[in-house]
C-alpha positions as CSV (number, residue, x, y, z in Angstrom):
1,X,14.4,19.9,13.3
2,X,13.5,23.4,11.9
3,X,17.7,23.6,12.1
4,X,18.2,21.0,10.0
5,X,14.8,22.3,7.0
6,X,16.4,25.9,7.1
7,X,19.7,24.5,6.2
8,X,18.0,22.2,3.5
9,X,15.9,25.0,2.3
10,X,18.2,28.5,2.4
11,X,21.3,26.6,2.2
12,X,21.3,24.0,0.7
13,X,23.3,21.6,2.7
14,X,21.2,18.4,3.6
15,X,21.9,16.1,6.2
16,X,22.8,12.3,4.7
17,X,20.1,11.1,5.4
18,X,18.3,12.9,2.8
19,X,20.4,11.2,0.0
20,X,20.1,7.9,1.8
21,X,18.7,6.5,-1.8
22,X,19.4,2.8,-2.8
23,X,21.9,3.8,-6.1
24,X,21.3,-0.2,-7.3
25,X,17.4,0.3,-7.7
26,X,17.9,3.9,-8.9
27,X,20.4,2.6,-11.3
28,X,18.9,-0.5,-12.7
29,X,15.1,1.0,-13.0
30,X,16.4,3.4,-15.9
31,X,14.7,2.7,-18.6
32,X,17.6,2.7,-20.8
33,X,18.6,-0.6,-19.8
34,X,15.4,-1.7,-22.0
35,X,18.0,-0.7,-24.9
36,X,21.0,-1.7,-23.0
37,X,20.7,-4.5,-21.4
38,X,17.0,-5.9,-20.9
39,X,18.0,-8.4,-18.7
40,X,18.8,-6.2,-16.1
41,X,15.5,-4.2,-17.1
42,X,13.5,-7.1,-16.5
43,X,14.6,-8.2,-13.1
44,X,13.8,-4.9,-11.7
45,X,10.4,-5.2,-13.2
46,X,10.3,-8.8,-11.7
47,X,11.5,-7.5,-8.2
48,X,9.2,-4.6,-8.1
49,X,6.3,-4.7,-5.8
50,X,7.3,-8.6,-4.9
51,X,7.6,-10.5,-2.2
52,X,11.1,-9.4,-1.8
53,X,10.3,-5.9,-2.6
54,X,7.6,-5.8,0.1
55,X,9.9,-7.3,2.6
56,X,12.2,-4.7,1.6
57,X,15.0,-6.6,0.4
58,X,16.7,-5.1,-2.2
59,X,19.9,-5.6,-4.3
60,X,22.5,-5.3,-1.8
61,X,20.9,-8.0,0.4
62,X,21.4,-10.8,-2.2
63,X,24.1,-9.0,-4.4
64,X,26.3,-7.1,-2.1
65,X,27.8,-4.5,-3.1
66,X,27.5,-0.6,-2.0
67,X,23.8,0.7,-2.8
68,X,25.0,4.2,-1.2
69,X,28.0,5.1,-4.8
70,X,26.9,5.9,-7.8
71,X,29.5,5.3,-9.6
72,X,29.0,1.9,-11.2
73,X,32.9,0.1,-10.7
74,X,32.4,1.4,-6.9
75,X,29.4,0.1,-6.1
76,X,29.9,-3.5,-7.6
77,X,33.1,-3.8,-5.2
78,X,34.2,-5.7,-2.0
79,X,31.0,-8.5,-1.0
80,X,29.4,-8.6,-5.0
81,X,28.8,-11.1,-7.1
82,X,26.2,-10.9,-10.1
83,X,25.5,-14.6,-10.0
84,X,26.5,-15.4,-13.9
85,X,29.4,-16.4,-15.6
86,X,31.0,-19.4,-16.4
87,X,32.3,-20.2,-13.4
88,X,30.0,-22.6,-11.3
89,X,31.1,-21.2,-7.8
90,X,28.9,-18.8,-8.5
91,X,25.8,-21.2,-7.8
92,X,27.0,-22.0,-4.5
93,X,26.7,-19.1,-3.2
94,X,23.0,-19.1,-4.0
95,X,21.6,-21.0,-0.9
96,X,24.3,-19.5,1.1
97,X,22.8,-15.9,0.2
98,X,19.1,-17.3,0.7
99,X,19.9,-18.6,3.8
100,X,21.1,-15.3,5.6
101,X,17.2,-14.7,5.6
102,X,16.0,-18.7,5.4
103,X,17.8,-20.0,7.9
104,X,15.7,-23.0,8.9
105,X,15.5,-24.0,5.2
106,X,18.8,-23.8,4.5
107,X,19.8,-25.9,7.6
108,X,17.9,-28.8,6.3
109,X,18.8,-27.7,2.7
110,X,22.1,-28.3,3.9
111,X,21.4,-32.2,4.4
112,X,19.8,-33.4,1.1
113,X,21.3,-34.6,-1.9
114,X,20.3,-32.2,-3.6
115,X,23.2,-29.8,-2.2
116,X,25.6,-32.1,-1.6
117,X,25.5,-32.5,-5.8
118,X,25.6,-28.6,-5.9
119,X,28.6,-28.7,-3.4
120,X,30.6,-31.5,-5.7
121,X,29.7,-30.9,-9.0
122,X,29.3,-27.3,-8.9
123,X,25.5,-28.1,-10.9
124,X,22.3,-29.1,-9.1
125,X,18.7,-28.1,-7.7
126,X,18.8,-24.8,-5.9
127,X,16.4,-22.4,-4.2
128,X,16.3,-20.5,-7.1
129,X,15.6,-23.9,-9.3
130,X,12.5,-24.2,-7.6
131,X,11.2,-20.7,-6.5
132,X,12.3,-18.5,-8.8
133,X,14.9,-15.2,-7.6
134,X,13.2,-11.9,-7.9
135,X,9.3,-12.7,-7.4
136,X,9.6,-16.0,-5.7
137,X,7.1,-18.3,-6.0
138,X,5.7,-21.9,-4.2
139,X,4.8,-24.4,-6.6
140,X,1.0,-25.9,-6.5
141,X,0.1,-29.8,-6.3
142,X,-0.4,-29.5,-9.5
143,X,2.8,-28.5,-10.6
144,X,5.1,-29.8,-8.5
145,X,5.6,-33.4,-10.2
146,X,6.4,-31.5,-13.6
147,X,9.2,-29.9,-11.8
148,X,10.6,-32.7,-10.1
149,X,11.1,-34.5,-13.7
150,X,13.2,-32.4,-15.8
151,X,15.7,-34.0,-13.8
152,X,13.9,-37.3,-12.2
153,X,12.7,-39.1,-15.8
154,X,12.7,-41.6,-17.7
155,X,15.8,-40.8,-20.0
156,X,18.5,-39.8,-16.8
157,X,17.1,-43.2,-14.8
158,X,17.1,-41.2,-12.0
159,X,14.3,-41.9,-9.1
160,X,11.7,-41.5,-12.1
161,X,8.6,-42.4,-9.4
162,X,10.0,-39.1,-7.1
163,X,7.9,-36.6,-9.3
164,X,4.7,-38.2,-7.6
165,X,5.9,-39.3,-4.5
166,X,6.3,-35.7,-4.5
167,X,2.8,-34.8,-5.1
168,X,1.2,-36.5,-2.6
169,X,3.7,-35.4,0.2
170,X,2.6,-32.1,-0.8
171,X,-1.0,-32.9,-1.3
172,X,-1.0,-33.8,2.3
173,X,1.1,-30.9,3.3
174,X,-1.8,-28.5,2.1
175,X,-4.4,-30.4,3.9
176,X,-2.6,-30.3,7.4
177,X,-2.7,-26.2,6.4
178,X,-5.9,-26.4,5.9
179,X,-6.7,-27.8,9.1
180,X,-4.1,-25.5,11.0
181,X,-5.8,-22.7,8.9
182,X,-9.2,-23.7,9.9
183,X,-8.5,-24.3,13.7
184,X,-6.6,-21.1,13.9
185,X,-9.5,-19.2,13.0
186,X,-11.7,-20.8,15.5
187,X,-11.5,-18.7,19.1
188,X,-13.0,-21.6,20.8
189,X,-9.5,-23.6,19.6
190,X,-7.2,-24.1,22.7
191,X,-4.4,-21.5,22.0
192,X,-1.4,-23.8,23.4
193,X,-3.1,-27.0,21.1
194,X,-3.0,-24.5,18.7
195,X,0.9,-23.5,18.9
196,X,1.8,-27.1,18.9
197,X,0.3,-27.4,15.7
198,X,1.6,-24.8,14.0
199,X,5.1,-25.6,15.2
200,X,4.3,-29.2,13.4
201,X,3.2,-27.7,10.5
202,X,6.5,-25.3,10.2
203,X,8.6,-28.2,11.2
204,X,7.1,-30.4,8.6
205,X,7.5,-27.1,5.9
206,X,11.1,-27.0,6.3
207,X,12.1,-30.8,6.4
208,X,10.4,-30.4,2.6
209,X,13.7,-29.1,1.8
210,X,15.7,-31.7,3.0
211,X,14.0,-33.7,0.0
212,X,13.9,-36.8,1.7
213,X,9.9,-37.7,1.0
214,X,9.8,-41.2,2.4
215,X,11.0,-39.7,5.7
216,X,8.5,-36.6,5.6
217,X,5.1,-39.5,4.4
218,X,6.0,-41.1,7.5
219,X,6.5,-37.6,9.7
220,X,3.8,-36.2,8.4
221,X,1.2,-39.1,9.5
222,X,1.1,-38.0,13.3
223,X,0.3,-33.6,12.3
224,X,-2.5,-35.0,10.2
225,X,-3.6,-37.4,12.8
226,X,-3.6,-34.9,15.4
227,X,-5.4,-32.1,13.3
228,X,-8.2,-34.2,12.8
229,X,-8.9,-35.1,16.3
230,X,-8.4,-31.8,17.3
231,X,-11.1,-30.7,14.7
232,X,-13.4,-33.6,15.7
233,X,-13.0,-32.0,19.3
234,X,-13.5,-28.4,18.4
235,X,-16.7,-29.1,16.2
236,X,-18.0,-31.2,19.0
237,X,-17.1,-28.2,21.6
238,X,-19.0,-25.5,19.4
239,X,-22.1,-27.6,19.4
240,X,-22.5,-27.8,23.3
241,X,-21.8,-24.4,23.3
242,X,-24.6,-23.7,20.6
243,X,-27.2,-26.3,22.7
244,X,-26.4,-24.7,25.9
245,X,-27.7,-21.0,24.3
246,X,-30.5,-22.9,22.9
């Protein structure tokens, strides 16, 4: 270790390491972009200190491309694509590229209509449609029926009602995390009961992107029905337990 500092200090000569900066965000946080090309500006101020950021995924990870040259032609080659241009291919890599991280979402992504229009028609909902690309986001209850009707309204006559069917799948979603929440957080809980129901609750999160509500209304019935037993029972547990120190 002391080898490698003398070399660094009296030297020089630095082990790779020591360059082993990511060119892409070095590049692209410049502020001369602002002047430039602001686009590219602003999605590193989008990506910075994100969810993605945090997670430490970068550029390359969605991008490709070579984050360790500096020169620009030579680190946009082999795996890169941008993700504009007139060519619609370019969307279809989008959930392909998500799913390297979101596997389980894109499996069931991978059954709904929506991607089978993205697959045919090159044009469709996609993960970035819904959550955004740099910062990513999860829509509310109280948002999500807008979304669903830029494309599901009354001038395309397609599945108008789907904004609010929507809504109320989602409404129930958040209440069956509010009971997992609220169970999970209670030591008295039966850790194994507990498990199940979180593996319900993740199970019931990624069939949400297969888009098929009417199937996820009826799925979602027996989660719910089984987190409010198991609250009943856990309330009912922490009384004897207070009467008995009484």
């Amino acid at each position: 270790m002391w080898f490698k500092f003398l070399l660094i200090i009296f030297l020089g000569i630095a082990p790779p390491y020591v360059y082993a900066k990511d060119t892409c965000v070095e590049c692209h946080k410049d502020t001369k972009f602002l002047v430039q090309n602001k686009k590219l500006f602003d999605y590193y101020e989008i990506w910075k200190d994100s969810t993605h950021d945090i997670a430490d995924v970068k550029c390359v990870n969605c991008h490709g491309g070579d984050p360790t040259k500096i020169d620009k032609d030579e680190s946009h080659k082999g795996y890169f694509t941008s993700f504009v241009g007139d060519d619609k291919e370019y969307i279809k890599l989008i959930p392909i590229r998500c799913g390297k991280c979101h596997n389980e979402v894109l499996n069931h992504f991978l059954s709904s209509k929506h991607y089978k229009a993205l697959k045919e028609k090159g044009t469709g909902p996609n993960c970035v449609t819904c959550h955004g690309a740099m910062n990513v986001g999860i829509y509310k209850v109280s948002e999500i029926s807008r979304s669903c009707e830029v494309c599901h309204n009354e001038e395309t006559k397609n599945n108008q009602e789907i904004g609010k069917v929507a809504e109320g799948v989602l409404h129930n979603i958040n209440i069956l995390r509010v009971y997992n929440e609220w169970l999970s957080s209670h030591t008295i809980f039966n850790e194994e009961k507990r498990k199940k129901l979180i593996t319900l609750y993740q199970d019931i999160i990624f069939s949400w992107h297969t888009f098929n509500f009417a199937d996820i209304e009826v799925r979602i019935q027996k989660p719910l029905i089984k987190a409010r037993r198991l609250t009943r029972e856990t309330l009912a547990d922490e009384r004897k337990k207070k009467y008995k120190k009484e």
